[in-house]
LOPALO-761150 format. One record per residue (C-alpha): residue in three letters; x, y, z. Coordinates in steps of 0.05 Angstrom, whole numbers. Layout:
+--------+--------+--------+--------+
: residu :      u :      v :      w :
+--------+--------+--------+--------+
:    ALA :      X :      Y :      Z :
...
+--------+--------+--------+--------+
END
This chain:
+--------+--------+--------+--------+
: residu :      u :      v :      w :
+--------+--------+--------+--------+
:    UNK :    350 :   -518 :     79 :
:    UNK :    278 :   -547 :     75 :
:    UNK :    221 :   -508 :     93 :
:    UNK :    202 :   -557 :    134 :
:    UNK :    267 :   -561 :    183 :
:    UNK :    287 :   -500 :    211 :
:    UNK :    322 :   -519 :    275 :
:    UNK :    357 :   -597 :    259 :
:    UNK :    399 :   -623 :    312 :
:    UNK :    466 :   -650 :    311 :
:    UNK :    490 :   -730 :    318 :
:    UNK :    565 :   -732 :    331 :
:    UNK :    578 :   -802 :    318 :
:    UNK :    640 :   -848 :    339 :
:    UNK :    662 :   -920 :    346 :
:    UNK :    648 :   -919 :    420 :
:    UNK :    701 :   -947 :    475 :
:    UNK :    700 :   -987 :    537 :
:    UNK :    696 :   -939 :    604 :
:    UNK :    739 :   -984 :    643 :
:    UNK :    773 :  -1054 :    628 :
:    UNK :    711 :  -1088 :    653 :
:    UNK :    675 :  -1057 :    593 :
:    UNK :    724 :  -1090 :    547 :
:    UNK :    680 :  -1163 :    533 :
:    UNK :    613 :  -1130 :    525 :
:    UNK :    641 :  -1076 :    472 :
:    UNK :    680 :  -1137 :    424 :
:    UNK :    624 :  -1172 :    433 :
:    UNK :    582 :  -1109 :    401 :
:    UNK :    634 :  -1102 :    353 :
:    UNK :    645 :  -1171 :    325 :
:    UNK :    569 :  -1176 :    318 :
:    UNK :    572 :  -1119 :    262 :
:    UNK :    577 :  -1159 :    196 :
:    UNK :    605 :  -1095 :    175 :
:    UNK :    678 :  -1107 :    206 :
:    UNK :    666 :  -1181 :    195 :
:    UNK :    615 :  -1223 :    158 :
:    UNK :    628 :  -1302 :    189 :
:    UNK :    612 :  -1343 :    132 :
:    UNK :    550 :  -1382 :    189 :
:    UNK :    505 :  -1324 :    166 :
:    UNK :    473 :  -1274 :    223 :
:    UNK :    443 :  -1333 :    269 :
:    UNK :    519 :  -1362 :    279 :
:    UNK :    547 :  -1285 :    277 :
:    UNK :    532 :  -1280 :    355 :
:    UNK :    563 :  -1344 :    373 :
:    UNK :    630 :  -1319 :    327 :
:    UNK :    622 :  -1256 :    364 :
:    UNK :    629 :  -1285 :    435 :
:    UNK :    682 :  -1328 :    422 :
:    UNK :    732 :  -1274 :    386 :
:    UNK :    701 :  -1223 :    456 :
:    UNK :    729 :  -1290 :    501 :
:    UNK :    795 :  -1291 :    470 :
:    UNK :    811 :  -1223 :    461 :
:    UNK :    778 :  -1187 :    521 :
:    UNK :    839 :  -1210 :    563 :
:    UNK :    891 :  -1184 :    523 :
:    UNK :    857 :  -1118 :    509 :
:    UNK :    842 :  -1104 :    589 :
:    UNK :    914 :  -1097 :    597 :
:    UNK :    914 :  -1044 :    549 :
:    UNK :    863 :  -1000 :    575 :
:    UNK :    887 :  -1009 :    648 :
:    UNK :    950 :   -971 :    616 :
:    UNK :    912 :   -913 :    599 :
:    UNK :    903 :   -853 :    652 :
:    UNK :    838 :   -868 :    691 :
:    UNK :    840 :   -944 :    668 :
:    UNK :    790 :   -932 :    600 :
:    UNK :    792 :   -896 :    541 :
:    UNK :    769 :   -816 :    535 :
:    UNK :    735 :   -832 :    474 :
:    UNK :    667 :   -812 :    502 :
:    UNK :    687 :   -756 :    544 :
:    UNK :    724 :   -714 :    492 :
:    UNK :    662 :   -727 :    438 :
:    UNK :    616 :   -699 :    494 :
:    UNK :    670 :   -636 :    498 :
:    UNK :    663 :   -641 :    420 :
:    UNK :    581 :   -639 :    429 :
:    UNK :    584 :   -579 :    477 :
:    UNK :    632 :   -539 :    438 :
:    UNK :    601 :   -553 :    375 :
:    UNK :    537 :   -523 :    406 :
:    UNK :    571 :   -471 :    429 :
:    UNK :    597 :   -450 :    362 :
:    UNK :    532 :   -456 :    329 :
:    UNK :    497 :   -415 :    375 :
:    UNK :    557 :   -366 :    357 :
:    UNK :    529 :   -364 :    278 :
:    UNK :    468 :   -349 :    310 :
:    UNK :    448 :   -423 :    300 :
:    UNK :    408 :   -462 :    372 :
:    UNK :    414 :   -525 :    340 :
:    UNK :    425 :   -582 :    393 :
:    UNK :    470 :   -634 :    387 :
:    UNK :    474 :   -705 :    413 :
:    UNK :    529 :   -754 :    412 :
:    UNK :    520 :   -829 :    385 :
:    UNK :    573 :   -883 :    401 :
:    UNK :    574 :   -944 :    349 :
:    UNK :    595 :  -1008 :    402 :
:    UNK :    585 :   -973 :    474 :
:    UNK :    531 :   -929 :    507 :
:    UNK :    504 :   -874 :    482 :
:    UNK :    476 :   -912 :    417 :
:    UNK :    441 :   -882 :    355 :
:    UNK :    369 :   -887 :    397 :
:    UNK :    397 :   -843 :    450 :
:    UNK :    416 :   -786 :    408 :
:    UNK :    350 :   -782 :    369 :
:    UNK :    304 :   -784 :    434 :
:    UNK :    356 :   -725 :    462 :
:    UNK :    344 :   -688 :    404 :
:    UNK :    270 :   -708 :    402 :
:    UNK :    263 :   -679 :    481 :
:    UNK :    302 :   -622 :    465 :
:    UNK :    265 :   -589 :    396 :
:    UNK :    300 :   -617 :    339 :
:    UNK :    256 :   -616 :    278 :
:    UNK :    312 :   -644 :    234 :
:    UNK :    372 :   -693 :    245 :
:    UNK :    444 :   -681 :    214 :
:    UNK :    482 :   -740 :    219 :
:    UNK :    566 :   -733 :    217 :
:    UNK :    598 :   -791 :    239 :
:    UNK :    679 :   -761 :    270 :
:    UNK :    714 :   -807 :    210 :
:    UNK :    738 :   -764 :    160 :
:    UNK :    745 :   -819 :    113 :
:    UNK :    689 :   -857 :     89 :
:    UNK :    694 :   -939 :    112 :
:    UNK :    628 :   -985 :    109 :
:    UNK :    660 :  -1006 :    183 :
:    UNK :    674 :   -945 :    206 :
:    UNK :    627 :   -886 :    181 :
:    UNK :    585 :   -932 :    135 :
:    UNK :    564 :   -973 :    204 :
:    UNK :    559 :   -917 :    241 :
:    UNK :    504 :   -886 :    189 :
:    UNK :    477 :   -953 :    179 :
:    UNK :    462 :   -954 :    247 :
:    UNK :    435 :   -886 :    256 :
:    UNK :    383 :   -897 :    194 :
:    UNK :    360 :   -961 :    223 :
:    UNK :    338 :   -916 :    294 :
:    UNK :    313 :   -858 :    254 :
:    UNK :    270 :   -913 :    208 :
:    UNK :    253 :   -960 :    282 :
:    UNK :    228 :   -889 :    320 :
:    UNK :    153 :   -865 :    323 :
:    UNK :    171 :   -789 :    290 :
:    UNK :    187 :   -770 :    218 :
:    UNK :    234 :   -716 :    224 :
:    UNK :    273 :   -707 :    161 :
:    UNK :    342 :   -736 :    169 :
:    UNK :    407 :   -714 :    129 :
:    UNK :    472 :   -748 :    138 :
:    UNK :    551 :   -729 :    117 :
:    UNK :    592 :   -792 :     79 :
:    UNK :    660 :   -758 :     84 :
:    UNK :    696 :   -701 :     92 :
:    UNK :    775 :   -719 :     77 :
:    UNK :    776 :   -668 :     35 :
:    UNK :    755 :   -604 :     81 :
:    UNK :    810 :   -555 :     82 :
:    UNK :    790 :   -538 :    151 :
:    UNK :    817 :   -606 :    171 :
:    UNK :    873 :   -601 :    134 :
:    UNK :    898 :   -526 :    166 :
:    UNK :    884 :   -556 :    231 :
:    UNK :    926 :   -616 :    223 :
:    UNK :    976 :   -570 :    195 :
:    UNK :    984 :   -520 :    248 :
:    UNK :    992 :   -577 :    297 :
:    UNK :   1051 :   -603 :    259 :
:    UNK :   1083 :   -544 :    255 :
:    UNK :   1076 :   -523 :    328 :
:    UNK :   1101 :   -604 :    338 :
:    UNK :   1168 :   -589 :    297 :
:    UNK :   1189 :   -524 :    324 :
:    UNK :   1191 :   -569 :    381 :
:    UNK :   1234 :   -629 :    371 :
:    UNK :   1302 :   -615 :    387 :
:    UNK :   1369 :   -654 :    370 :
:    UNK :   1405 :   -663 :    310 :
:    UNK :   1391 :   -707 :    246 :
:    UNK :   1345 :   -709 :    206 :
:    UNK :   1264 :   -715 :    217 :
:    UNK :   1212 :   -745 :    180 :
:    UNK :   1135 :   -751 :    185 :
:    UNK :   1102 :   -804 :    192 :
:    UNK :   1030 :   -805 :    168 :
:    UNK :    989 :   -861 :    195 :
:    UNK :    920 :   -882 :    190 :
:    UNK :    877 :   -943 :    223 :
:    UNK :    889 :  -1007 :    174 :
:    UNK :    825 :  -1043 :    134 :
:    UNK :    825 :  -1119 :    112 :
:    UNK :    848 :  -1118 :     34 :
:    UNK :    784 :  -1151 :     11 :
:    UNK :    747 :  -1084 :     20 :
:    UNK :    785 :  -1050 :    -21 :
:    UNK :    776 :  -1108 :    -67 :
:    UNK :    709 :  -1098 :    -59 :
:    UNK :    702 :  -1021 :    -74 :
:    UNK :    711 :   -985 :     -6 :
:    UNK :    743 :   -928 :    -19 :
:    UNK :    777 :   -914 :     53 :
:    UNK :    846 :   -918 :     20 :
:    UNK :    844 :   -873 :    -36 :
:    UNK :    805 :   -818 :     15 :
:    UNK :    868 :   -833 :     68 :
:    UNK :    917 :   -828 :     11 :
:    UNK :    873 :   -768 :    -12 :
:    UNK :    883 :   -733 :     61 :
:    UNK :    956 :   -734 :     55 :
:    UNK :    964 :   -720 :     -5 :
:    UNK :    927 :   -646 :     17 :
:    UNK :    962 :   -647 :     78 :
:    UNK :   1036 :   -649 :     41 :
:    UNK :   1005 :   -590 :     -3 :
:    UNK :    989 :   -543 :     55 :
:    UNK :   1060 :   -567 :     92 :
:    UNK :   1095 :   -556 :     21 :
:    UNK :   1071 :   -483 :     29 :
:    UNK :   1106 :   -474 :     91 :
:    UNK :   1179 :   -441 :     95 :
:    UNK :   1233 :   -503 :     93 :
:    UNK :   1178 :   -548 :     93 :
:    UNK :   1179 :   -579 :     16 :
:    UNK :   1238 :   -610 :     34 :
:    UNK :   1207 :   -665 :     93 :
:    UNK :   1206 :   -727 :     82 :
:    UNK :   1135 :   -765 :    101 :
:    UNK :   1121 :   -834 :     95 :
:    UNK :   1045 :   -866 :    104 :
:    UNK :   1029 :   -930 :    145 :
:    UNK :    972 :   -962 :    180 :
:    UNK :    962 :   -987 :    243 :
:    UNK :    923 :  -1041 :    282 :
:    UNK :    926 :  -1089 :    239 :
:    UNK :    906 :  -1159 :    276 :
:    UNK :    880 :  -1227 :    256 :
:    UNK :    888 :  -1280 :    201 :
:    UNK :    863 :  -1236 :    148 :
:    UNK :    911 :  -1189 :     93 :
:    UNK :    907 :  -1119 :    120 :
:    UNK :    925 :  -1054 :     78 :
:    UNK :    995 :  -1037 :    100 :
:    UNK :   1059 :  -1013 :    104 :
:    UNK :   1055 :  -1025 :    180 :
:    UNK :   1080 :   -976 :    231 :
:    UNK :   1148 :  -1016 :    245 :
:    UNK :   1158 :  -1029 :    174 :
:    UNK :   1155 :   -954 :    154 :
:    UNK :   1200 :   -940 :    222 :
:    UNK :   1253 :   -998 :    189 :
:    UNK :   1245 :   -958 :    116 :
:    UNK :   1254 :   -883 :    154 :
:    UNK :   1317 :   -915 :    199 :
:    UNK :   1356 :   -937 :    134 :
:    UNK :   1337 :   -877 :    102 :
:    UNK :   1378 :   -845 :    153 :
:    UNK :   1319 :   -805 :    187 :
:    UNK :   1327 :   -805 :    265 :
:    UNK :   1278 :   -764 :    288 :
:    UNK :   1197 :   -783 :    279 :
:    UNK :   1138 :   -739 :    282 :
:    UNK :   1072 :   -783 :    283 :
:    UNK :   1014 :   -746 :    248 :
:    UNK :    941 :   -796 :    247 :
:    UNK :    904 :   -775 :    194 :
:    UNK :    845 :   -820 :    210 :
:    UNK :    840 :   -804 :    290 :
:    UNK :    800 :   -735 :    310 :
:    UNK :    796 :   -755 :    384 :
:    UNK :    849 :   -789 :    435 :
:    UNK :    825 :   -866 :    450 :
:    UNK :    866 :   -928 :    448 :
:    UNK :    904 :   -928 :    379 :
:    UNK :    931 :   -860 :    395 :
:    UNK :    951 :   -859 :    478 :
:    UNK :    969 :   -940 :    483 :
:    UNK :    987 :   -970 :    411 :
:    UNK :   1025 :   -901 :    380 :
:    UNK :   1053 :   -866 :    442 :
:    UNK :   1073 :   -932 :    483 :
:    UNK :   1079 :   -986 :    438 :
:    UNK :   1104 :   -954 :    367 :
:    UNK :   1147 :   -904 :    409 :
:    UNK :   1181 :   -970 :    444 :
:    UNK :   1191 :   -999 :    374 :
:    UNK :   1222 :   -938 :    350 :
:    UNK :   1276 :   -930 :    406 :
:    UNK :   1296 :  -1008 :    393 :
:    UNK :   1308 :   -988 :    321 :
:    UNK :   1351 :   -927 :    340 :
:    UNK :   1316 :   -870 :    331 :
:    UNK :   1327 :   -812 :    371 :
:    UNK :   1265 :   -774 :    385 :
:    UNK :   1195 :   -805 :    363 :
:    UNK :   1134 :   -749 :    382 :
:    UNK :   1065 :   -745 :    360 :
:    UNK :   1031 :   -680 :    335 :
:    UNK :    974 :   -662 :    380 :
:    UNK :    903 :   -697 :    369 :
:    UNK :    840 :   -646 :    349 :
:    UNK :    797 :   -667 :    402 :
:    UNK :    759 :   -599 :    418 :
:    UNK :    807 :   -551 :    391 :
:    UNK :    763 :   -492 :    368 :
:    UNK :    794 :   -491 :    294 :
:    UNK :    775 :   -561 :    282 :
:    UNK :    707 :   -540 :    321 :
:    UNK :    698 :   -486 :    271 :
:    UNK :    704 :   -537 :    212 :
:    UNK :    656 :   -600 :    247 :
:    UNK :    605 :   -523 :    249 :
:    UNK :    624 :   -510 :    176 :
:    UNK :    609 :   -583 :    160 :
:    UNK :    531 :   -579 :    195 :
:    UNK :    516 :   -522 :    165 :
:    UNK :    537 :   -541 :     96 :
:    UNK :    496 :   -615 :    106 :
:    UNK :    423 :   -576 :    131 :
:    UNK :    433 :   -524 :     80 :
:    UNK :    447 :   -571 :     14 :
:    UNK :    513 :   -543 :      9 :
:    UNK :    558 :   -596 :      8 :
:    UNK :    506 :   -652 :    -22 :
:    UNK :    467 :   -660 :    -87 :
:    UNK :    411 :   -690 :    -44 :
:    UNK :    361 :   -665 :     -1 :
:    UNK :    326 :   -687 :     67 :
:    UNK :    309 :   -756 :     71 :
:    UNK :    231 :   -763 :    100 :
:    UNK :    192 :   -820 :    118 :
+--------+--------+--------+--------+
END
């Protein structure tokens, strides 16, 4: 760790989610303005008018969704806040009073927020960890993007350190695990069962264009099958990959959830066991689109039982691994590169 920092402070960061369904303009709007997720060929002065018009269109549609969802929003926010406390908690368990703040991408509390927390509150350093194990210029890349712009905009010059990725932490991977075998032991019925991995989708141009969110989600599996493969009887599963949330006229990285549930069904597999591999936290693509919508899917085809292993949210192994991850960023251990100062 630098001299200079000896007590950084944490930014959890997220995509952000509306509240309630009257939230749901006002965050497309926020996220159709990030020429991140899309770039409209008007350039940056037309980008807001793009961005209205898709939050016009959409927000209706998308209302419905949320009103589906126990309390009538998503618990996106909430369960990163249980994330912030318990991460605190664990650090101060290493012997570690490092604060930590919590940044949402497209809803309130933004990057500016979490630096002025950690400003009030003693921080002499910032580690930035965005909660997407897979690197994505729209997902993780905006997120830091954004975080660097309010660490560059504020008044003080504490040193700032950020994590890219982290697909490959066998933390994450043992806590997935253990959640898919505690998932298994309880599906019942005969037939046979199958995993499906699934991750959130990205338009094919950037992976044309070098983004490497594929090869790290193909990556996480890959690890995942190894630590399964270890288990008694478990070599022998069969696990598929697809992506969800795919939407708009634009190619998008597939197979598609019903497509891999059509491949599974004539494979003869009856029985499904969801695993996301890009999801830390419960929100929308996890409570609505897999357990209402892909489950519904999945009964019309046939199958017989169609459960999803439990999400991380604040489950104190994947705790201990975000607290592995912090303390590897402030103390170089991880990264090649040091503090970045003004």
């Amino acid at each position: 760790m630098s001299a200079s920092v000896t007590r950084p402070g944490v930014v959890l960061m997220n995509l952000g989610a509306p509240a309630s369904a009257a939230e749901v303009r006002a965050f497309l709007f926020r996220l159709f303005q990030d020429r991140e997720i899309f770039a409209f060929p008007g350039g940056r002065l037309l980008q807001p008018l793009f961005a209205g018009l898709v939050a016009l269109l959409r927000s209706p549609r998308v209302e419905v969704r949320y009103r589906s969802l126990p309390g009538g929003g998503s618990p996106l926010l909430p369960i990163t806040r249980k994330q912030a406390v318990a991460l605190e908690r664990e650090l101060a368990l290493r012997g570690l009073g490092w604060p930590v703040e919590v940044a949402m991408r497209y809803s309130r509390p933004f990057a500016e927020d979490a630096l002025e927390g950690l400003k009030a509150r003693g921080a002499d350093g910032v580690v930035g960890l965005p909660l997407y194990p897979q690197f994505s210029r729209a997902t993780g890349g905006s997120s830091l993007n954004a975080l660097q712009a309010a660490w560059k905009k504020s008044a003080d010059r504490r040193p700032l350190r950020t994590v890219r990725s982290w697909h490959l932490e066998r933390g994450l991977h043992q806590a997935i695990v253990r959640r898919v075998l505690a998932a298994l032991e309880k599906l019942e019925g005969g037939g046979q069962t199958g995993l499906l991995f699934v991750a959130h989708s990205v338009p094919v141009r950037f992976v044309e264009q070098g983004d490497p969110y594929v090869q790290h989600v193909e990556e996480t599996v890959l690890a995942l099958r190894r630590e399964l493969d270890a288990a008694p009887g478990m070599a022998e599963l069969p696990g598929v990959l697809a992506y969800q949330s795919q939407v708009g006229p634009v190619r998008w990285v597939g197979p598609t959830v019903p497509a891999a549930l059509r491949q599974m069904h004539q494979e003869g597999i009856r029985r499904v066991l969801v695993v996301p591999v890009s999801f830390v936290s419960d929100h929308l693509e996890t409570l609505y689109e897999i357990d209402l919508y892909y489950r519904k899917a999945a009964f019309e085809l046939g199958m017989e039982r169609f459960e999803r292993v439990e999400s991380l949210n604040a489950g104190r192994d994947f705790i201990e691994t975000l607290g592995d991850l912090v303390v590897g960023a402030a103390r170089s251990a991880h990264q090649g590169e040091g503090w970045v100062t003004g």
